[in-house]
C-alpha positions as CSV (number, residue, x, y, z in Angstrom):
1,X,136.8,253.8,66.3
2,X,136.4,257.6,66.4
3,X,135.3,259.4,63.5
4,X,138.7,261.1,63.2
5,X,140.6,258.0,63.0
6,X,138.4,256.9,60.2
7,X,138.8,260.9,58.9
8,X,142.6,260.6,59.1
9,X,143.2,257.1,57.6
10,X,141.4,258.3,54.6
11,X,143.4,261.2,54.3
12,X,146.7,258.9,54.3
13,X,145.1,256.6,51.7
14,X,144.7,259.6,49.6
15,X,148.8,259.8,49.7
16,X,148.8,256.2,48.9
17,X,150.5,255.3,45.7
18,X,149.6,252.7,43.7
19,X,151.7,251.6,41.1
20,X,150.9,249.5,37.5
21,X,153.0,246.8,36.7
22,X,153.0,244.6,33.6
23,X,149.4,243.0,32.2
24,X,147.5,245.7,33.8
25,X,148.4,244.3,37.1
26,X,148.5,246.9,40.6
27,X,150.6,247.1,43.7
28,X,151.4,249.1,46.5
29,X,155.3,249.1,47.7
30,X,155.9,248.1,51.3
31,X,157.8,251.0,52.0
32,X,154.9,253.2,51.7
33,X,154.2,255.0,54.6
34,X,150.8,256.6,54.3
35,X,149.6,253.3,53.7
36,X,151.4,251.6,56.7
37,X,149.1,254.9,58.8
38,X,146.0,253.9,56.8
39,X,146.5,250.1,57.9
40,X,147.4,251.0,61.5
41,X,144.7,253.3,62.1
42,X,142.1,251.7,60.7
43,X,143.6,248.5,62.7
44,X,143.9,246.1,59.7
45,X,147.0,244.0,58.6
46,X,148.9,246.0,56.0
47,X,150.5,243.1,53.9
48,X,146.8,241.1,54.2
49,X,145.1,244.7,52.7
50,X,147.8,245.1,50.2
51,X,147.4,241.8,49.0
52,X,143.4,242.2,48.6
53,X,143.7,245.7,47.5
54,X,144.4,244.5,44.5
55,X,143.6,240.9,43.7
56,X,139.9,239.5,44.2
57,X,138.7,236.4,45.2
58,X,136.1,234.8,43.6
59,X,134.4,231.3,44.6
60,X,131.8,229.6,42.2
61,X,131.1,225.9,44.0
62,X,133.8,224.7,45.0
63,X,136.7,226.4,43.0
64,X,137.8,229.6,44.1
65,X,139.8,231.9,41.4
66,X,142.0,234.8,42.2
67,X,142.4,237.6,39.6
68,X,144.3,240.9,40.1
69,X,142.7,244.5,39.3
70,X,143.8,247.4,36.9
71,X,143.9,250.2,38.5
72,X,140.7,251.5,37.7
73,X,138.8,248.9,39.9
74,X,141.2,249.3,42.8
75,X,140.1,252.9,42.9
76,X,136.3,252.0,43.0
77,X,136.8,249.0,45.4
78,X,139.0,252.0,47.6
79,X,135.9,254.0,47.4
80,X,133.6,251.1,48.7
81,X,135.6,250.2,51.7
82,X,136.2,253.9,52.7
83,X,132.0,254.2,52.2
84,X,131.2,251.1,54.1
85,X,133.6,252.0,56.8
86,X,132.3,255.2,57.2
87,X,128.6,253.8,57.2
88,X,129.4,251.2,59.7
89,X,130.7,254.0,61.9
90,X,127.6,256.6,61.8
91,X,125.4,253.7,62.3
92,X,127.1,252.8,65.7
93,X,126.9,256.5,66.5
94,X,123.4,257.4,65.8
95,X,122.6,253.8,67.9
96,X,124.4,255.3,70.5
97,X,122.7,258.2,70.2
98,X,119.3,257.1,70.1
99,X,120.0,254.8,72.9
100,X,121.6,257.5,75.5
101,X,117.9,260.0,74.4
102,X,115.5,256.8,74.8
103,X,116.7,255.0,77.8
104,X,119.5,256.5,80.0
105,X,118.1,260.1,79.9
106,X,114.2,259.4,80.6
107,X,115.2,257.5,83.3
108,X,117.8,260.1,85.0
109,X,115.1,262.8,85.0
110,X,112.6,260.3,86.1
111,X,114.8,259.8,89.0
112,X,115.6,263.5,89.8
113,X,111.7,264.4,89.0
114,X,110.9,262.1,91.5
115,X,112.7,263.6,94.2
């Protein structure tokens, strides 16, 4: 994933609306459109990420309760995903980094020094 996929989809979830319904209970309407980008680009399944946007999961032993969220802890779980995303991707480009300076560049001037 490039970091302006990841750049853009956060962008379209900042155009996502999400709506309160009765009980303090969230959604986000299928016909949304910036969310259906911000699924597709990050490559997730939209209805799986709608559903777990907002309802949690929660397993103690063996029984396993689902609860929805208000819309104030959809917001912070938002701003987890879109920081451990975003983490995930520097991580894998600073590796990459460091890899291509400590391995394949030594040895290509090693080669031409050689020579």
């Amino acid at each position: 994933m490039s970091i302006f996929r990841l750049l853009s989809s956060i962008l379209h979830l900042g155009n996502v609306i999400i709506d309160e319904g009765d009980n303090e209970t969230t959604f986000v309407k299928e016909s949304d459109k910036s969310f259906s980008t911000f699924c597709s680009l990050l490559k997730i399944d939209a209805n799986r990420m709608r559903t777990w946007l907002c309802n949690k999961r929660i397993k103690t032993g063996a029984e396993v309760v689902n609860t929805t969220l208000n819309l104030n802890q959809v917001l912070v779980f938002l701003i987890f995903i879109i920081m451990r995303r975003f983490y995930k991707l520097i991580y894998r480009l600073y590796s990459l980094e460091m890899l291509l300076q400590n391995i394949f560049i030594p040895n290509y001037l090693d080669g031409l020094l050689m020579k």
